[in-house]
Chimera marker file (.cmm) of the C-alpha trace (Angstrom):
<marker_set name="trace">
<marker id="1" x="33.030" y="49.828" z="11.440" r="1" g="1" b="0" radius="0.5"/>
<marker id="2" x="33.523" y="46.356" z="10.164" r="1" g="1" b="0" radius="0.5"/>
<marker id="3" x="30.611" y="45.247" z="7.792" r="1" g="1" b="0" radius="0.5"/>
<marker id="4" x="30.547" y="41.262" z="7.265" r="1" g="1" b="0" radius="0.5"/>
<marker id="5" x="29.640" y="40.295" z="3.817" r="1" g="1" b="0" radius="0.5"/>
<marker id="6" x="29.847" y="35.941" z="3.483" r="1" g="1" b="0" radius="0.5"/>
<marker id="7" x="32.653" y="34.540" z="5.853" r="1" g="1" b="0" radius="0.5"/>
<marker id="8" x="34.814" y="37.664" z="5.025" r="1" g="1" b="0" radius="0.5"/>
<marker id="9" x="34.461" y="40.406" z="7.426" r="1" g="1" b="0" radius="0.5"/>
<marker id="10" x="35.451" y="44.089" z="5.415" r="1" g="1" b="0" radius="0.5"/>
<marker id="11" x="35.948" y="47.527" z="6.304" r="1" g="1" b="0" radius="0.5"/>
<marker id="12" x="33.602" y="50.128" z="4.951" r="1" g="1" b="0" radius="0.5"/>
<marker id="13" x="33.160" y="53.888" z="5.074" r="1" g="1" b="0" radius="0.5"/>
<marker id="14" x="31.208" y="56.462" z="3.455" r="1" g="1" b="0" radius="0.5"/>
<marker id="15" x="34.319" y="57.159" z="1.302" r="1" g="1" b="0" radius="0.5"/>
<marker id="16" x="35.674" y="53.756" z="0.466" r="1" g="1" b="0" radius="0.5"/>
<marker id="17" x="33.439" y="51.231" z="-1.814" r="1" g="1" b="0" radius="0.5"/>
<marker id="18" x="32.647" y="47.629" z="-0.082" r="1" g="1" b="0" radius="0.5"/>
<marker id="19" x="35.519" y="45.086" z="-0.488" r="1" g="1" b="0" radius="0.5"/>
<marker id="20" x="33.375" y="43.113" z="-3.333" r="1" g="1" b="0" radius="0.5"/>
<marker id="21" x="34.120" y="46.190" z="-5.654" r="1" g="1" b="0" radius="0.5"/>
<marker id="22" x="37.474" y="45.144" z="-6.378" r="1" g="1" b="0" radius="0.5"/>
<marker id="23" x="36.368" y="41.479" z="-7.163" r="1" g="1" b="0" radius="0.5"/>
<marker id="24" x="33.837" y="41.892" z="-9.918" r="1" g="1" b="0" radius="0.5"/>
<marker id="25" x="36.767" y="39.483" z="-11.661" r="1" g="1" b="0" radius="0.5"/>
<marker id="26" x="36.840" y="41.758" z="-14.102" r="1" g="1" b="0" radius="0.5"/>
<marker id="27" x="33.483" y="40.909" z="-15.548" r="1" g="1" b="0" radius="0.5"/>
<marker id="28" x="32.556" y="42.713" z="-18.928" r="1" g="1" b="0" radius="0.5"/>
<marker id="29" x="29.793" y="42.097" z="-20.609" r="1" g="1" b="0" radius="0.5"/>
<marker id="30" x="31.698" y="39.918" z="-23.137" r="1" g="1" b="0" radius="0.5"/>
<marker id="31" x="33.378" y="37.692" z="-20.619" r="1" g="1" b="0" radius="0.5"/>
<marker id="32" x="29.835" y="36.890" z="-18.651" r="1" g="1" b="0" radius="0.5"/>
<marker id="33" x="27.801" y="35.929" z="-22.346" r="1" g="1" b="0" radius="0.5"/>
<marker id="34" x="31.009" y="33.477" z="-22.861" r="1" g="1" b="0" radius="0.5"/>
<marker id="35" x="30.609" y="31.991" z="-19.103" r="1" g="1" b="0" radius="0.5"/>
<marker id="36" x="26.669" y="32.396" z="-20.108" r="1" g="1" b="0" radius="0.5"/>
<marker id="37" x="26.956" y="30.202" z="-23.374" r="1" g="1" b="0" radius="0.5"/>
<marker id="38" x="29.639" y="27.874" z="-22.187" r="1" g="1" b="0" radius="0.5"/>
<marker id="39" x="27.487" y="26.788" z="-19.212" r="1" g="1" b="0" radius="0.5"/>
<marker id="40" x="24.654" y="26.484" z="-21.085" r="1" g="1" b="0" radius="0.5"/>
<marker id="41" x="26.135" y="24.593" z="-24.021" r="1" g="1" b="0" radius="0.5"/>
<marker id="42" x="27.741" y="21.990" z="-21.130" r="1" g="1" b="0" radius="0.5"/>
<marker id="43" x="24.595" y="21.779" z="-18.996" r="1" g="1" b="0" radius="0.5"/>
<marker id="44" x="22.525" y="20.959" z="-22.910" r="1" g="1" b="0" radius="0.5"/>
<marker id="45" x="25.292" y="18.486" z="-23.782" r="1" g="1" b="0" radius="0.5"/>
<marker id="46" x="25.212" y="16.491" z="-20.483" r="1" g="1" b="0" radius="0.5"/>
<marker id="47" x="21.169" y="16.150" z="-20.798" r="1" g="1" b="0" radius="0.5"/>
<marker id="48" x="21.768" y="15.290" z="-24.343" r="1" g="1" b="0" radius="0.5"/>
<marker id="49" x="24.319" y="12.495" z="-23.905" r="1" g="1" b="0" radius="0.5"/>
<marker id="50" x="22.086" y="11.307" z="-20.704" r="1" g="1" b="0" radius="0.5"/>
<marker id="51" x="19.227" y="11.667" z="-22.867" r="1" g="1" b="0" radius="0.5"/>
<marker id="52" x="20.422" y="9.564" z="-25.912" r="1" g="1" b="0" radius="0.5"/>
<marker id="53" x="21.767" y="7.026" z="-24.295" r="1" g="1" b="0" radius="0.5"/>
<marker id="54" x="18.477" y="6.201" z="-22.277" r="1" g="1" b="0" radius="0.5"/>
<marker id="55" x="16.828" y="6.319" z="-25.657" r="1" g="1" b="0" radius="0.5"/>
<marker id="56" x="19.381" y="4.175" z="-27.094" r="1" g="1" b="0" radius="0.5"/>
<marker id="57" x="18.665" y="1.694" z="-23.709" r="1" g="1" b="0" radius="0.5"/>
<marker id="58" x="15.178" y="2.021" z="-23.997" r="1" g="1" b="0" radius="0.5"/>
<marker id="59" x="15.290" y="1.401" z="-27.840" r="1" g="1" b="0" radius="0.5"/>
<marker id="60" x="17.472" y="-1.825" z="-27.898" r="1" g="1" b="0" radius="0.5"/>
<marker id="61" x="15.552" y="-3.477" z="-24.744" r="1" g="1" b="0" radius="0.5"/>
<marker id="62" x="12.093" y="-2.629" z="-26.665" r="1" g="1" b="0" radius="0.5"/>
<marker id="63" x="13.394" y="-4.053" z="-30.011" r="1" g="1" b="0" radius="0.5"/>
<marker id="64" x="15.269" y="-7.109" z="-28.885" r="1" g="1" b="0" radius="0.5"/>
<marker id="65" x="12.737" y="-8.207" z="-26.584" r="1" g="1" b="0" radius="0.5"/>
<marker id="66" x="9.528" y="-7.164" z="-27.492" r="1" g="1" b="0" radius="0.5"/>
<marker id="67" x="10.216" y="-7.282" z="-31.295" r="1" g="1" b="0" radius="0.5"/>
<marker id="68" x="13.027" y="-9.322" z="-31.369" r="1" g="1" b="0" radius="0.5"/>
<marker id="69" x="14.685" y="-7.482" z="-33.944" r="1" g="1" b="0" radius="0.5"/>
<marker id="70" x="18.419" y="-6.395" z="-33.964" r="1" g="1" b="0" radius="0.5"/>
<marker id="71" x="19.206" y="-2.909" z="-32.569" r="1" g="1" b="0" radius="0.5"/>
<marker id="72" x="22.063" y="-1.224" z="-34.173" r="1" g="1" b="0" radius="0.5"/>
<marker id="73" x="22.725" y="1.910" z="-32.920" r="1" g="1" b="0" radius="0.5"/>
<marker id="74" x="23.354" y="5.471" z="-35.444" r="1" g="1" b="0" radius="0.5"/>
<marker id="75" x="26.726" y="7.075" z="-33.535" r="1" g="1" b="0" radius="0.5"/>
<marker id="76" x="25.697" y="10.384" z="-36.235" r="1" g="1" b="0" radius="0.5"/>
<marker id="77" x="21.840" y="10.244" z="-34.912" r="1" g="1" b="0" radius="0.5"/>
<marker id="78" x="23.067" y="10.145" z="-31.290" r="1" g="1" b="0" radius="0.5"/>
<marker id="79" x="25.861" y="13.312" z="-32.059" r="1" g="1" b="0" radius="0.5"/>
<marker id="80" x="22.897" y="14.860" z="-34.032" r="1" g="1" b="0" radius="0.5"/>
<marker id="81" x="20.494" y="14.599" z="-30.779" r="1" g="1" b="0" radius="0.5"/>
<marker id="82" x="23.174" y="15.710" z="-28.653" r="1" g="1" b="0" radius="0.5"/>
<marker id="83" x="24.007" y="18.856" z="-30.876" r="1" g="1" b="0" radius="0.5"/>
<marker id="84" x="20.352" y="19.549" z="-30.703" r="1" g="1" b="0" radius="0.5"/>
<marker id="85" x="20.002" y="19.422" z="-27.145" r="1" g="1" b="0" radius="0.5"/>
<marker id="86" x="22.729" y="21.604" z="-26.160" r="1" g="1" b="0" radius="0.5"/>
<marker id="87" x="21.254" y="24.215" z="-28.900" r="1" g="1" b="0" radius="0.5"/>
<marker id="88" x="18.321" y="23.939" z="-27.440" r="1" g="1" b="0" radius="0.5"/>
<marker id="89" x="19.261" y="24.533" z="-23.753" r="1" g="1" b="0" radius="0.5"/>
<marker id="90" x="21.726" y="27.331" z="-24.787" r="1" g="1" b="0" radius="0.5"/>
<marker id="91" x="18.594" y="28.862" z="-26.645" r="1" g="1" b="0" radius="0.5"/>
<marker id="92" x="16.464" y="28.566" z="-23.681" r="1" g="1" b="0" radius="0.5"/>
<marker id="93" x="18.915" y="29.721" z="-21.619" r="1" g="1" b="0" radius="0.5"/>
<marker id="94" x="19.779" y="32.706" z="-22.961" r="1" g="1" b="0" radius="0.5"/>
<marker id="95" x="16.166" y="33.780" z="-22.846" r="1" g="1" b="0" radius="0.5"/>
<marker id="96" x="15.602" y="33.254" z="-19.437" r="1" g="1" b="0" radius="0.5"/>
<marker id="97" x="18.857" y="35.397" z="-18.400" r="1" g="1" b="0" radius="0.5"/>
<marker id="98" x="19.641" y="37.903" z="-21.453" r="1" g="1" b="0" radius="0.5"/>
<marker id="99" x="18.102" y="40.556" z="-19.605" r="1" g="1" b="0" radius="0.5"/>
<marker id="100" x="20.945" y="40.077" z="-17.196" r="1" g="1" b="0" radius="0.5"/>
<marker id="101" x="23.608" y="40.945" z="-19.778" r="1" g="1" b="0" radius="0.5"/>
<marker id="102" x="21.471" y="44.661" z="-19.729" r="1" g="1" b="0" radius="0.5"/>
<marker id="103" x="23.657" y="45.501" z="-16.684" r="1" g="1" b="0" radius="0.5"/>
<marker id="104" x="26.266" y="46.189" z="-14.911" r="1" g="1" b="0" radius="0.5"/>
<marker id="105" x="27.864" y="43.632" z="-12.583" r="1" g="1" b="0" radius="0.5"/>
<marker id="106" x="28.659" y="45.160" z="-10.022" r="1" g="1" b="0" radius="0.5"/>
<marker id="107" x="24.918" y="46.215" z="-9.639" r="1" g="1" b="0" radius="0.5"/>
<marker id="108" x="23.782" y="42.842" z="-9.847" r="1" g="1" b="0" radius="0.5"/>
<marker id="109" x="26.395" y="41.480" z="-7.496" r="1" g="1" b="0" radius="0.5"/>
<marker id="110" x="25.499" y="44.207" z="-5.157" r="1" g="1" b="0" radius="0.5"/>
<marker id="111" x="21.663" y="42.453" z="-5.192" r="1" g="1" b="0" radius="0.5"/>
<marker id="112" x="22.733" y="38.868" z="-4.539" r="1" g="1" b="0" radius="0.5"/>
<link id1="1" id2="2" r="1" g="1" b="0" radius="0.2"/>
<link id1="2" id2="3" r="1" g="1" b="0" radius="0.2"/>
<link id1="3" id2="4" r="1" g="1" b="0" radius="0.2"/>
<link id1="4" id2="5" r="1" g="1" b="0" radius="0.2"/>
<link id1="5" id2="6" r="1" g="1" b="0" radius="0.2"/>
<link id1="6" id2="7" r="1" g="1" b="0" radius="0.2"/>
<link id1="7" id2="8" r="1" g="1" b="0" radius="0.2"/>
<link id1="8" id2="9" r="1" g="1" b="0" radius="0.2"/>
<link id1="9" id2="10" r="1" g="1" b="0" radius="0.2"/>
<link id1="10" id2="11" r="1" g="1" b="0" radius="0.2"/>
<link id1="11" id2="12" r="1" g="1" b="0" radius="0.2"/>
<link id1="12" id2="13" r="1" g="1" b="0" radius="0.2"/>
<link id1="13" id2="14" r="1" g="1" b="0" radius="0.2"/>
<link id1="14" id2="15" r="1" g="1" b="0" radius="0.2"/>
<link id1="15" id2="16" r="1" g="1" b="0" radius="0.2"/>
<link id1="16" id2="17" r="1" g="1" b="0" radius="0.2"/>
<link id1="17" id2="18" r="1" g="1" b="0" radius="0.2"/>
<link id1="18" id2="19" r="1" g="1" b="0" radius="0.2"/>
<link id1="19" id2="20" r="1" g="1" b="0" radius="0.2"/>
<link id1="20" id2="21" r="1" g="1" b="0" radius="0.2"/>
<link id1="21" id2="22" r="1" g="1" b="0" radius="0.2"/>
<link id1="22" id2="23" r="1" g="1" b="0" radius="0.2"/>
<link id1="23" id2="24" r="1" g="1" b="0" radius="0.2"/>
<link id1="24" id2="25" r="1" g="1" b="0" radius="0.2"/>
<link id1="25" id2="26" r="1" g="1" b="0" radius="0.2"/>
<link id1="26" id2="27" r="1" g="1" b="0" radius="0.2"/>
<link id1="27" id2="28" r="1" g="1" b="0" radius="0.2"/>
<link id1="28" id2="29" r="1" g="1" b="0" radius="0.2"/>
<link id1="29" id2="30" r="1" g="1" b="0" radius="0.2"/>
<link id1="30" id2="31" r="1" g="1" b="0" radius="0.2"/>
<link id1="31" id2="32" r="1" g="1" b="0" radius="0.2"/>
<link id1="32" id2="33" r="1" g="1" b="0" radius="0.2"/>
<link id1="33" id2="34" r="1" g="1" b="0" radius="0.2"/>
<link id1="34" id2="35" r="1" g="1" b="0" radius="0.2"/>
<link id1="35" id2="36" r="1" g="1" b="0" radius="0.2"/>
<link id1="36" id2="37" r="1" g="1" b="0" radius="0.2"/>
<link id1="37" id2="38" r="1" g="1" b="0" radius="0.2"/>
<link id1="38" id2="39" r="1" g="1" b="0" radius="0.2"/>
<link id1="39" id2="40" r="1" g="1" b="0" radius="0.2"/>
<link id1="40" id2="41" r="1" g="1" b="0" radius="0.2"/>
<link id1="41" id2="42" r="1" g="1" b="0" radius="0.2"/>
<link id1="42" id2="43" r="1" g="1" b="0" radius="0.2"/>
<link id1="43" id2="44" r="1" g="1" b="0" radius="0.2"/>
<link id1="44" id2="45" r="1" g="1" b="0" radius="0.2"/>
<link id1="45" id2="46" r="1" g="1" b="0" radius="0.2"/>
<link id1="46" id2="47" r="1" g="1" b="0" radius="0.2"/>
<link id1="47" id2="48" r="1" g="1" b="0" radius="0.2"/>
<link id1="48" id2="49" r="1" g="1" b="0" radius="0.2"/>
<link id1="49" id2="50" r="1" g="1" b="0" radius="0.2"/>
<link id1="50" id2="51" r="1" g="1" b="0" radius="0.2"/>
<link id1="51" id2="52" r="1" g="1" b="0" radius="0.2"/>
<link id1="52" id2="53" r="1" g="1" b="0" radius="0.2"/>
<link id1="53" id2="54" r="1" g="1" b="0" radius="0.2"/>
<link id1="54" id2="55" r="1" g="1" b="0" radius="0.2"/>
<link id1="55" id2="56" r="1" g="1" b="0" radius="0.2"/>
<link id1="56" id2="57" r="1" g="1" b="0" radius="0.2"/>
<link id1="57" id2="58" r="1" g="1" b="0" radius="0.2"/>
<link id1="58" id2="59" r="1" g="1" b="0" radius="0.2"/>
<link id1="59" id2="60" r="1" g="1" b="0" radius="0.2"/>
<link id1="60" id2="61" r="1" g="1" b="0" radius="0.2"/>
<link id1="61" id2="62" r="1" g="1" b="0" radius="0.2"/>
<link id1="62" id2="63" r="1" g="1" b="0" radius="0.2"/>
<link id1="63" id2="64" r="1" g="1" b="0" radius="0.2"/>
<link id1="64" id2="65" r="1" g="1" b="0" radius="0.2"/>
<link id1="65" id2="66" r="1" g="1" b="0" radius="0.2"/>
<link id1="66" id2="67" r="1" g="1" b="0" radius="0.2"/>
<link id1="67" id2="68" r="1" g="1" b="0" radius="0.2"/>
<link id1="68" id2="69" r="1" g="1" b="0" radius="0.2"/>
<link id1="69" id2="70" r="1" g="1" b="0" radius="0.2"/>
<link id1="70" id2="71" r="1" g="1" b="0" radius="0.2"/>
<link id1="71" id2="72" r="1" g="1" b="0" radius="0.2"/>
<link id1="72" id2="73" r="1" g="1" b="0" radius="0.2"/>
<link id1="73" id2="74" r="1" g="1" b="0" radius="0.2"/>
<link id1="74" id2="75" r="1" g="1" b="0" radius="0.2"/>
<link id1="75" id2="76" r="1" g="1" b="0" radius="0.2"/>
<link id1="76" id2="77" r="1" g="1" b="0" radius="0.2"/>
<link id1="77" id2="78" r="1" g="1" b="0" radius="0.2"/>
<link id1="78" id2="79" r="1" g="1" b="0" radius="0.2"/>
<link id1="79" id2="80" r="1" g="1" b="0" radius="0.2"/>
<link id1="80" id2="81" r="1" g="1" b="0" radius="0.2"/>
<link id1="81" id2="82" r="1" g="1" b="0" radius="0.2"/>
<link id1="82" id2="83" r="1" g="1" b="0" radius="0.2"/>
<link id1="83" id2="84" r="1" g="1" b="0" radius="0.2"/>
<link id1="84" id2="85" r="1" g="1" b="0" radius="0.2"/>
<link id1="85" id2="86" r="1" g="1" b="0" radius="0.2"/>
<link id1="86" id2="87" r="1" g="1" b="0" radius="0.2"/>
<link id1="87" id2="88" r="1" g="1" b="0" radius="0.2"/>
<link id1="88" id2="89" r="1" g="1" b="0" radius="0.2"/>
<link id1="89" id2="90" r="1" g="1" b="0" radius="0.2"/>
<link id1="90" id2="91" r="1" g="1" b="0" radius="0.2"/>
<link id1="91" id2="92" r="1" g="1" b="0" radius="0.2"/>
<link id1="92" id2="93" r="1" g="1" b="0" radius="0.2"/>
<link id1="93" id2="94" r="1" g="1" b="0" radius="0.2"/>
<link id1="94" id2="95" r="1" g="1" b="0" radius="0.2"/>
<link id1="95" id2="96" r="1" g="1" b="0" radius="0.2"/>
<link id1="96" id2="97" r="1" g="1" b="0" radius="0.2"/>
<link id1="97" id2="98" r="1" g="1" b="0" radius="0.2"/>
<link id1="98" id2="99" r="1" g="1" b="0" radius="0.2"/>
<link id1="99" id2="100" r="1" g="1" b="0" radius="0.2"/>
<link id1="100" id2="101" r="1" g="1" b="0" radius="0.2"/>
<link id1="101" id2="102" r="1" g="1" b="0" radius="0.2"/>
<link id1="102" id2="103" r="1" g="1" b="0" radius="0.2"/>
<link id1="103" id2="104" r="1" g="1" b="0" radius="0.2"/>
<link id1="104" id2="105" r="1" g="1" b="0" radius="0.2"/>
<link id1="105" id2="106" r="1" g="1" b="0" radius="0.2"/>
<link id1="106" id2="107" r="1" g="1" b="0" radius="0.2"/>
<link id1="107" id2="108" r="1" g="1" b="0" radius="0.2"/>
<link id1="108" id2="109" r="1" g="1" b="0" radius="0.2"/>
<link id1="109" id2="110" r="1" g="1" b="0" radius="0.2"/>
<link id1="110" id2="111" r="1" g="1" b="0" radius="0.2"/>
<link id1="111" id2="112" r="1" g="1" b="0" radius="0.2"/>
</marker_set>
């Protein structure tokens, strides 16, 4: 019998585990926090440099025009908002998923 999983069609018994068994890609524990935090960390910086340089937009348009002051922008308060931002989205995301990291896999593979 030929059981179709995706776009890949696999053989399965009563004796033999599905295909998708042998290509958890070896993920431990260990290796899916580190996907986990890198993701997270990447996904916070990106909204933080997005973030700070619309503020920095905003900032200069609001004090040149409407206050016609100089805007000179802080490269250490736009780092400092970045760092914050992908803390903050690594923090979040890690407790929306770190029940995940509870178990195994191949058990949640087997749900998806």
């Amino acid at each position: 019998m030929i059981e179709a999983r995706g776009d890949f069609p696999l053989p399965h018994s009563g004796l033999v585990q599905p295909f998708i068994a042998d290509f958890t890609f070896l993920a431990t524990r260990r290796r899916i926090a580190w996907i986990f935090s890198v993701e997270f960390l990447a996904l916070g910086a990106v909204s933080g440099i997005m973030g700070s340089l619309l503020a920095a937009g905003f900032a200069a348009l609001v004090l040149k025009k409407l206050l016609e002051i100089d805007f000179h922008p802080s490269v250490a308060t736009h780092t400092l908002a970045v760092a914050i931002a992908a803390l903050v989205a690594a923090l979040a995301g890690w407790a929306a998923s770190f029940r995940i990291l509870g178990r195994k896999p191949l058990e949640i593979l087997r749900e998806e």
